[in-house]
C-alpha positions in Angstrom: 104.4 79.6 125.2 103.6 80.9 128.6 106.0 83.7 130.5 107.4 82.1 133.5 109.5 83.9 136.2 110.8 80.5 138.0 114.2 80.1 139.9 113.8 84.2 139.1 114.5 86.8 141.8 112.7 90.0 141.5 112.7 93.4 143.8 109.9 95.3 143.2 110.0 98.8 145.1 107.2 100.9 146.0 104.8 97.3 146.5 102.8 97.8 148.8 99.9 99.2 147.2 98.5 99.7 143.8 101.3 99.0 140.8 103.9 97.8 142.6 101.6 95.1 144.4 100.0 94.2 141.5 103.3 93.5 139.3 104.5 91.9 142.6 101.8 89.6 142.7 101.4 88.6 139.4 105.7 88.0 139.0 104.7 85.7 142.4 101.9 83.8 140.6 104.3 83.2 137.7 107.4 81.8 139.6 109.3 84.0 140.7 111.0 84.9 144.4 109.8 88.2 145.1 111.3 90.9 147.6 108.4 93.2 148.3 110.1 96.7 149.0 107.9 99.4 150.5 109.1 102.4 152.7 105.0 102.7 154.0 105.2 106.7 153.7 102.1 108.4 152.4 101.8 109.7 148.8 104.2 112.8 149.5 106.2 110.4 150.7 106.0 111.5 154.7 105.8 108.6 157.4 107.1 105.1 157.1 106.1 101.8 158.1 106.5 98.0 156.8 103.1 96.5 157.0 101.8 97.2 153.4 104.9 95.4 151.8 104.2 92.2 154.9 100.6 92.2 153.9 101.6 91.9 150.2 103.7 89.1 151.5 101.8 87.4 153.4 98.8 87.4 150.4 101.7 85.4 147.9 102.9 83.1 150.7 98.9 82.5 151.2 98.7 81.8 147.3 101.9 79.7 147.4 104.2 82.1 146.5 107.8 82.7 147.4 108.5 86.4 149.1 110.2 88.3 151.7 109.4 92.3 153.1 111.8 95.1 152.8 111.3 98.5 154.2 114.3 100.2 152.5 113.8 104.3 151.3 114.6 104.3 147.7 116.0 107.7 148.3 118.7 106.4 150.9 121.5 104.5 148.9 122.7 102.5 152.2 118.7 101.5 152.6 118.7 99.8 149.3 122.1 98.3 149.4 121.1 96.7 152.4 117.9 95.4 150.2 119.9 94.3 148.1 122.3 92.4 150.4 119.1 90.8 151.4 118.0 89.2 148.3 121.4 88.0 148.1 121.7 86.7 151.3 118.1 85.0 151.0 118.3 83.9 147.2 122.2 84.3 146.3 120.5 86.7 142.8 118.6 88.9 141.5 117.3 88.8 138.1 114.5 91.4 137.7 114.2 94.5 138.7 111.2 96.9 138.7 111.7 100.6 139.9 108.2 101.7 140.4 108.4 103.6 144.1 107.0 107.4 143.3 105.7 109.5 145.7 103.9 113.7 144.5 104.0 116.4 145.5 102.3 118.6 142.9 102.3 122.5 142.6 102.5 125.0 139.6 106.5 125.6 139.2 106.3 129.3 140.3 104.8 128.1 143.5 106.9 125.2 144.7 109.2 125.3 146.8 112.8 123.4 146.5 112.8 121.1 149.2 109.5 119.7 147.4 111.8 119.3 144.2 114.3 118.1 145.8 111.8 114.9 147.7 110.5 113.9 144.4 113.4 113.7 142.6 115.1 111.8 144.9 112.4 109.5 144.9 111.9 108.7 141.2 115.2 109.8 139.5 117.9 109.0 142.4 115.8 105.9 144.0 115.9 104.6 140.2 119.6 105.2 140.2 120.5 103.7 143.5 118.1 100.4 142.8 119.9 100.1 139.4 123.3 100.5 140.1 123.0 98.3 143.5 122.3 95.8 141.2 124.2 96.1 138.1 127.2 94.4 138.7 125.3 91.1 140.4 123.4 91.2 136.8 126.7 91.8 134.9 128.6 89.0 136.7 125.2 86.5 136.1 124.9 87.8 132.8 121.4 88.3 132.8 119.4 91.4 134.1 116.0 92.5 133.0 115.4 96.2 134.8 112.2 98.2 134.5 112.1 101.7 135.0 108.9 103.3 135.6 108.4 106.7 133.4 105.1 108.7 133.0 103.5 111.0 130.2 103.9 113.6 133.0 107.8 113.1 132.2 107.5 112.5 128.1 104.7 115.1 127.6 104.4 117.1 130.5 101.7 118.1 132.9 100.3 121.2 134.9 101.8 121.4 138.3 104.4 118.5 137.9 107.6 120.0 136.7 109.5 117.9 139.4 107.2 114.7 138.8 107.4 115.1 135.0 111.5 116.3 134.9 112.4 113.2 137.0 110.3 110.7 135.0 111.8 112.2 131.6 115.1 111.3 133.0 114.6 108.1 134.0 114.1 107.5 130.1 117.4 109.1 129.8 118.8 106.9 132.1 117.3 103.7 130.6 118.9 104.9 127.1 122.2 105.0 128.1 122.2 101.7 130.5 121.1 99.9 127.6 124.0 100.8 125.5 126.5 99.6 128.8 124.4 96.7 129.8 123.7 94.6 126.2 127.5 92.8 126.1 125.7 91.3 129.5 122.2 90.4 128.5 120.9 93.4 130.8 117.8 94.7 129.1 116.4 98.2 130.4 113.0 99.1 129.3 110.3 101.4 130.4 106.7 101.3 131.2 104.6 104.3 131.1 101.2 103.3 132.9 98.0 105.1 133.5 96.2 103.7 136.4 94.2 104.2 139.3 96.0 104.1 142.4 96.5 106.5 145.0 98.6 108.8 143.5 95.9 109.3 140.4 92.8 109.0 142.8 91.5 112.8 143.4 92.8 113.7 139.6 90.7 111.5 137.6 86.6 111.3 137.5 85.3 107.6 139.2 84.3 106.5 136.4 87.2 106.9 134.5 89.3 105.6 137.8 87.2 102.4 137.3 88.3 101.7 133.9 91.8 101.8 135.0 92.9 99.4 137.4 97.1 98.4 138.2 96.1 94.8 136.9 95.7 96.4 133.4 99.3 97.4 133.5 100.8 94.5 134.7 101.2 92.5 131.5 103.0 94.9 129.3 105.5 95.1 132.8 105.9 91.9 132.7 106.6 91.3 129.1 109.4 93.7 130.1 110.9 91.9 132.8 110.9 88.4 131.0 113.5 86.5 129.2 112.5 87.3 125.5 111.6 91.1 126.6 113.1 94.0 124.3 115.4 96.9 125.2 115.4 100.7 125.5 111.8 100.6 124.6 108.7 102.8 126.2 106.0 101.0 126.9 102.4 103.1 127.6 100.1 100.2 129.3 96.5 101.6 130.9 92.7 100.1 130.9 93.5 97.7 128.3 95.7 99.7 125.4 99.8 99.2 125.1 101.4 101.4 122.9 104.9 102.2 122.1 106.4 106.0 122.6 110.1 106.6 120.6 112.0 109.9 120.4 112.1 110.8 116.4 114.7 113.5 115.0 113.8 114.7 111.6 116.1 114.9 108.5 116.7 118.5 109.2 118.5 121.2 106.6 122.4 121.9 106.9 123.2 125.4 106.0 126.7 125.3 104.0 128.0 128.2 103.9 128.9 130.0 107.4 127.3 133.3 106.3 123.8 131.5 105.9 124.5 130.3 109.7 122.0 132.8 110.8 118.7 133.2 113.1 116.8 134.5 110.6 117.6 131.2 108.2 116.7 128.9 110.8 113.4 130.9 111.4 112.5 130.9 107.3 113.2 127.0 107.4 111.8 126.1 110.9 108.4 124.4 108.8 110.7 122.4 107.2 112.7 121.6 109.8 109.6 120.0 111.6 108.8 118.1 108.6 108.7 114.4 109.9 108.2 112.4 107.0 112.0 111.5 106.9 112.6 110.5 110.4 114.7 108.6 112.4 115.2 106.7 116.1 118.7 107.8 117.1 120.0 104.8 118.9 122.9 106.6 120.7 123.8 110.3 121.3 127.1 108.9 118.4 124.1 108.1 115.5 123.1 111.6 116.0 126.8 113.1 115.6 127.2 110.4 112.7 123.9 111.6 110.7 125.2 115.7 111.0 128.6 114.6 109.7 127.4 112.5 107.0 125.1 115.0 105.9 127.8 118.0 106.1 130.1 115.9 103.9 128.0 114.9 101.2 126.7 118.7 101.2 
């Protein structure tokens, strides 16, 4: 059965080029009304202008599409309410919603200085935030929500000279987690897509001929699989040139000391090996499963 996205209504931030244009298109193709949301600013996120998300427009209106432009700075909360009003005002809902604005600005942790901490993070973690919660309560009172947060192995493995980029991509997996728990009663499902692709903000760090082996199109279906009627929930989806994977955060059995006199340094550092020892482990579905487990454990101990 084919995915369809009709009588949907999708925002997609940061669309004007690369991912973002690419999962805008392709929701287009498939049904769906489409705001395309795009501040315009270079890759550190300086400058601003709306004719990348018009031109993105104007390509799905030429293709039969449905879309309208929106210029709103993820990082200014009245910006994207007033997106949001849009939609609303436009289409009267909004069902899908794919948080991919990111902007870099990479240097080694010693060397960077806050302000450039400060600019990504309120790009990718608060933009995340402020698209997602602008829209929560339309999605509650439908009922239905599908939101896509973007993440990045920078975040969930780290990388050299991204400690902003990679600390506000972990979180938005933190986020995800816990909007899952508050959003199931309502059919809101929060996933994750991790991609690897060659846009502009990957362009000068990977050789061409890797760059040519991994386009935004690539990426695309595993996003959309996310944002569709049947997708899952609180899962991390790695998508680039052609391979999807799945990334979960394992605990392992672990080792409770009983006595309070064995409570020591020294006895976690002779048992740290085993403590490592994943053949026993466990997903943790909720910050609760993790106090259950210890509990559990220290009682039957």
């Amino acid at each position: 059965m084919d995915i369809r996205f009709d009588k949907r209504v999708a925002i997609i931030t940061g669309a004007g080029n690369g991912l973002g244009k690419s999962h805008a298109l392709q929701l287009a193709a498939r049904g769906a009304k489409v705001v395309v949301n795009d501040f315009g600013g270079a890759r550190d996120g300086m400058g601003g202008s709306s004719s990348a998300a018009q031109a993105v427009v104007d390509e799905i209106i030429a293709a039969g599409g449905i879309a309208i432009a929106n210029g709103a700075n993820v990082a200014d909360a009245k910006q994207v309410k007033a997106m949001v009003g849009q939609a609303m005002t436009e289409w009267g809902r909004i069902d899908i919603l794919i948080n991919n604005a990111g902007i870099l600005r990479d240097k080694s942790f010693g060397k960077m200085e806050v302000e450039n901490w400060d600019a990504v993070v309120d790009v990718h973690l608060n933009g995340t935030a402020y698209c997602s919660h602008a829209v929560w309560n339309i999605m509650k009172e439908q009922n239905y929500g599908r939101i896509v947060n973007t993440t990045s192995t920078s975040g969930i493995y780290g990388n050299f000279g991204q400690a902003n980029y990679g600390a506000a991509k972990n979180a938005v997996v933190g986020l995800m987690n816990t909007l899952h728990i508050e959003g199931a009663k309502n059919n809101i499902r929060i996933n994750c897509i991790a991609p690897t692709a060659a846009t502009r903000m990957t362009e000068d760090i990977m050789p061409p001929e890797m760059l040519a082996q991994l386009q935004p199109e690539n990426v695309t279906p595993a996003v959309l699989f996310l944002a569709s009627e049947d997708a899952p929930s609180r899962t991390i989806l790695l998508a680039g040139g052609g391979y999807y994977t799945v990334a979960k955060l394992m605990e392992s059995d672990g080792l409770y000391l009983k006595d309070a006199a064995q409570r020591t340094p020294e006895a976690i550092a002779d048992a740290f090996e085993g403590l490592c020892d994943m053949n026993n482990a466990q997903e943790m579905l909720s910050g609760n499963d993790h106090v259950m487990k210890i509990v559990t454990k220290a009682s039957k101990a």
